[in-house]
C-alpha positions in Angstrom: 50.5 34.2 20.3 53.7 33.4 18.4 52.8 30.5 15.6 56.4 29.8 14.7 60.2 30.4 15.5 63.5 29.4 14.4 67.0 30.0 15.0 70.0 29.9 12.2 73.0 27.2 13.6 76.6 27.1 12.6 76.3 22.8 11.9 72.7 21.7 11.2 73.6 18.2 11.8 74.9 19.1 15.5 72.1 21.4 16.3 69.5 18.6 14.8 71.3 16.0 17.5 71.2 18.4 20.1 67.4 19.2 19.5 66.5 15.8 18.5 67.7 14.9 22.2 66.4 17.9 23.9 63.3 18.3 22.6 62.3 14.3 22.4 61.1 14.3 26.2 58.8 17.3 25.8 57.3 15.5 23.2 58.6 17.5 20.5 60.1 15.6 17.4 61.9 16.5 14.1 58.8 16.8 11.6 59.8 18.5 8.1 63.0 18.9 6.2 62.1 21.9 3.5 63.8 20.2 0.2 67.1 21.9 -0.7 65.6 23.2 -4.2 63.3 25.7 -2.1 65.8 27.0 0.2 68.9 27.5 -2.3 70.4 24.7 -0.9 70.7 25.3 2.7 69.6 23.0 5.1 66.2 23.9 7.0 64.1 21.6 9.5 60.9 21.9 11.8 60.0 21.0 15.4 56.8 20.2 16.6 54.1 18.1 18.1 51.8 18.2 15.7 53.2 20.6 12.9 56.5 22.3 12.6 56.6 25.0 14.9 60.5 25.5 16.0 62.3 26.0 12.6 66.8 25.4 12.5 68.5 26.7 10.0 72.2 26.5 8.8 73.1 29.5 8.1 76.0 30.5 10.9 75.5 30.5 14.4 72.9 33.0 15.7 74.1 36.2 16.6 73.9 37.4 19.2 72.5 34.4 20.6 69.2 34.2 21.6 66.7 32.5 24.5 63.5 30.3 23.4 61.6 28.3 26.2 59.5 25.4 25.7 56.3 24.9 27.5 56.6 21.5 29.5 53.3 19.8 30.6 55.0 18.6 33.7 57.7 19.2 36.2 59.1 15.8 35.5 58.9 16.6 31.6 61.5 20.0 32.6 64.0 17.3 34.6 63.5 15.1 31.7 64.4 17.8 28.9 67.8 19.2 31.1 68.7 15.3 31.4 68.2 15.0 27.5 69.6 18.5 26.7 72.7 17.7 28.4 73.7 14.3 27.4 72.9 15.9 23.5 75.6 18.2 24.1 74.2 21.1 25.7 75.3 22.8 28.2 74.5 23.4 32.2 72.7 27.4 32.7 70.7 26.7 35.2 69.6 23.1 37.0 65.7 22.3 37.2 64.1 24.5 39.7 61.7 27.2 41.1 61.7 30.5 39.5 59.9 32.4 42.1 61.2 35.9 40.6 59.4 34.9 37.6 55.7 33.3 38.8 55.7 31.4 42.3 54.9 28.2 39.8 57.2 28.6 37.0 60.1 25.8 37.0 62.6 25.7 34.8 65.8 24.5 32.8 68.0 25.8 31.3 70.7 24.7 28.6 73.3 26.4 26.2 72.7 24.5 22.7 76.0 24.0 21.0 75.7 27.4 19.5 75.1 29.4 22.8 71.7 29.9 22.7 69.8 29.5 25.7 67.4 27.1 25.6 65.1 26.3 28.4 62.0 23.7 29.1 59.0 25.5 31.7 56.6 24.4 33.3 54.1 26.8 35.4 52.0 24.2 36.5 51.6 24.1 40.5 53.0 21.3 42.2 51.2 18.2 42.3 49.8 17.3 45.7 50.6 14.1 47.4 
């Protein structure tokens, strides 16, 4: 539905670690830097998997902050990105888990990004059966 989002951050070189890290085990990498001559001189990137889709910008932290979830494949990918997000610098809102107020499959993570936004990995996939 959406083709592509971003989020302004108060220090693009902290948000791009943070992101870089947190969005590496979904599979999501740092694609596009938009050159400095078509922005005015701030500093824009893209995430995606196969094109930009996630877009940071420096341009003061978002306010107020917002939430953006990215679909995981697996369970194990959602462990993996709150692992990832956390050792980037992000902080602990909510551990790997059932969501069973949302979907009975949807499990999810949640991190705040060094600007406060909350940023979450979720998978709806059932559980895999033994």
């Amino acid at each position: 539905m959406i083709d592509h989002t971003g989020l302004s951050v108060s220090d693009f070189a902290v948000a791009r670690r943070f992101f870089d890290g947190a969005l590496s085990p979904l599979g999501i990498d740092y694609l596009f830097t938009v050159p400095p001559e078509h922005t005015g001189g701030v500093k824009v990137g893209g995430y995606g998997r196969d094109r930009p889709q996630f877009w940071i910008d420096e341009g003061g932290a978002q306010r107020p902050p917002i939430h953006i979830a990215f679909a995981a494949a697996t369970r194990a990918e959602v462990v993996a990105f709150h692992t990832a997000a956390l050792a980037a610098g992000g902080t602990d809102n909510g551990a790997p888990g059932l969501r069973p107020q949302y979907h009975p499959t949807y499990y999810g993570a949640f991190v705040l990004d060094p600007d406060g936004n909350n940023i979450e990995a979720v998978c709806h996939a059932p559980e895999p059966q033994a």
